[in-house]
N, C-alpha and C positions, 0 to 999 in steps of 0.2 A: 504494500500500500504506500502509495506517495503523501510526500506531508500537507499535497494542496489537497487531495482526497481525506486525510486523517484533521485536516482543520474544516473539510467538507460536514465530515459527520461529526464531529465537535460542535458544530454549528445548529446541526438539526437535535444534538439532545440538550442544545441551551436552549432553543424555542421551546422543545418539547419540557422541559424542565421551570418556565417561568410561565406556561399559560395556566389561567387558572383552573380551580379544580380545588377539590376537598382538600388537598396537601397545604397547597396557598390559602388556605381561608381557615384551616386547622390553625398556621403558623400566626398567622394574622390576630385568631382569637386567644390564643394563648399566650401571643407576645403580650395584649394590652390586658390582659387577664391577671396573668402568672410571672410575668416580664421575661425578661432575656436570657436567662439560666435555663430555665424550663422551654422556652423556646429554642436555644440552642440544641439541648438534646433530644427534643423534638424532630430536630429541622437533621441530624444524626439518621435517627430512628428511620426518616424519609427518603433519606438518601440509601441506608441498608437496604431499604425494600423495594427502590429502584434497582440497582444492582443484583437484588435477587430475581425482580422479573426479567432484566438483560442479559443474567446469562442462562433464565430460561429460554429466552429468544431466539439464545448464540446455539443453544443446544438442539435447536427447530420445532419451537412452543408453537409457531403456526402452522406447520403441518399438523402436529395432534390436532388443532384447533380446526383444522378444515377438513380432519380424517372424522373425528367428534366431536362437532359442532355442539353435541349435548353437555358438552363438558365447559365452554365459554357460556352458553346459557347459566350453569348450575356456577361459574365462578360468580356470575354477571348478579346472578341474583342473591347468592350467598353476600359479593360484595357489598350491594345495592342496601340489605339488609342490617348489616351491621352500621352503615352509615345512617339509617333511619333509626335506630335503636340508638345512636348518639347525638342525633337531632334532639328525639324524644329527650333526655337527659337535660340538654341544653335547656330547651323548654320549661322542664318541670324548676330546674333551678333558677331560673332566670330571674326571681327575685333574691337571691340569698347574694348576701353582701359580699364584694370583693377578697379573697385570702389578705390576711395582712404581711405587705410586703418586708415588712422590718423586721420580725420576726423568722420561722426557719422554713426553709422554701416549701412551698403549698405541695408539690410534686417531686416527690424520688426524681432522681436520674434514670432508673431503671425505668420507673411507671411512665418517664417523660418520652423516652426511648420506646418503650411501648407503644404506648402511645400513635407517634410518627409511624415505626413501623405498620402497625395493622391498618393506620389510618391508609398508607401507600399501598400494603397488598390487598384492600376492599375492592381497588379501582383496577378490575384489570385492562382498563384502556392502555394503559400506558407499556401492558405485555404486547397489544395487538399492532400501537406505533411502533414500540424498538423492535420487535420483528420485522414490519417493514421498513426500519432503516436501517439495518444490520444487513436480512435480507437484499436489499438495494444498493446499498453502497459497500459493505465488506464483500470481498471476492473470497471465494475456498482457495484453503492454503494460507491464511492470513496467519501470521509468526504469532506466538502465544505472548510473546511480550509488548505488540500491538492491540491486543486485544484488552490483556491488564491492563494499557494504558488508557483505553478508551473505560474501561469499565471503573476505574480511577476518579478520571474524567467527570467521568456522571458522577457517580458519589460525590465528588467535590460541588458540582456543578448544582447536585438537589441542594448538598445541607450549605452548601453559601448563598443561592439567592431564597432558602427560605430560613434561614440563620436572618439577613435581610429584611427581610418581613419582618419577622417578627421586632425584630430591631426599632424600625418603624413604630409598630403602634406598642412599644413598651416605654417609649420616650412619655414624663411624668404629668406633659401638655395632653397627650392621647389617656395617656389614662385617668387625668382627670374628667375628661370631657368623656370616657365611657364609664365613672364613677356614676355621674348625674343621669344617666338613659340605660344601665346594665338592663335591668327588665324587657325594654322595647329593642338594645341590639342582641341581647341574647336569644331573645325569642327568632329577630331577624336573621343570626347566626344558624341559629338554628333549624329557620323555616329554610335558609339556603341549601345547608347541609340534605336537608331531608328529600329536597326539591333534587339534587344532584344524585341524591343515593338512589332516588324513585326510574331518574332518567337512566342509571344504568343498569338498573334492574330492568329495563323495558326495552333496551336497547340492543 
């Protein structure tokens, strides 16, 4: 692979990595939530489970998928599922008061980690694009040490632009002005969330 081709598809897993989607809007609510610690290992956890569906991808995740089609249904909706089950959540809590940030962080590392992770392997869109861009632009025979570097890549490429995010709305200007409205954006967090998990349950 040439470096104009490996900056080729460098390029398409940054699009694919900063449009939005439960990951971005996970980061987003936990940045102005839980602030930057907790969104950090979030934005970790998102990058691991991209990586995990990319070298599902490398290993020909879309063939099984177009051999058993039953089986991206049963992810689809599996995922679809889990993301409404943390809609709901959102919802039910949407009045209960901000964690206090001066005290000891609201969220494990681990649970934060968590978190990101299942948040990323609910959505398996994002199995169905890096197969067609691995598919597409990786040729067979591609050296194992261009492969770690792309699979690198993305991991870097998830947990910094949504390290980012969250960064963004945990600055102490965002979180006060989501101090004053938590009720009506949480519900809004949440009706988005639900509204994305329903679409790829259906989709």
């Amino acid at each position: 692979m040439t470096l104009a081709a490996f900056l080729a598809v460098a390029g398409l897993l940054t699009m694919g990595a900063v449009s939005p989607g439960p990951a971005v809007l996970m980061s987003a609510r936990t940045g102005v939530s839980e602030g930057l610690r907790t969104g950090f290992y979030l934005a970790l956890g998102i990058g691991a489970g991209a990586v995990f569906w990319a070298v599902l991808a490398l290993s020909g995740l879309a063939v099984i998928f177009q051999i058993a089609p039953t089986l991206l249904w049963a992810f689809k909706i599996a995922g679809g599922l889990y993301l409404v089950w943390m809609a709901i959540g959102m919802w039910r809590h949407a009045a209960e008061p901000l964690p206090d940030m001066t005290g000891s962080p609201p969220r494990s590392a681990a649970s934060a980690f968590r978190l990101g992770l299942f948040t990323q392997l609910s959505n398996p869109k994002p199995a169905v694009l890096l197969s067609a861009i691995f598919i597409g632009t990786v040729p067979p025979g591609t050296p194992t040490w261009v492969l770690v570097a792309l699979l690198s890549y993305l991991f870097t490429v998830e947990t910094g632009w949504n390290t980012i995010v969250a960064r963004i709305f945990s600055f102490d200007r965002t979180r006060r002005a989501y101090t004053g409205a938590k009720p009506v954006l949480d519900r809004a967090f949440g009706g988005l969330l639900g509204l994305l998990g329903l679409k790829i349950a259906a989709t």
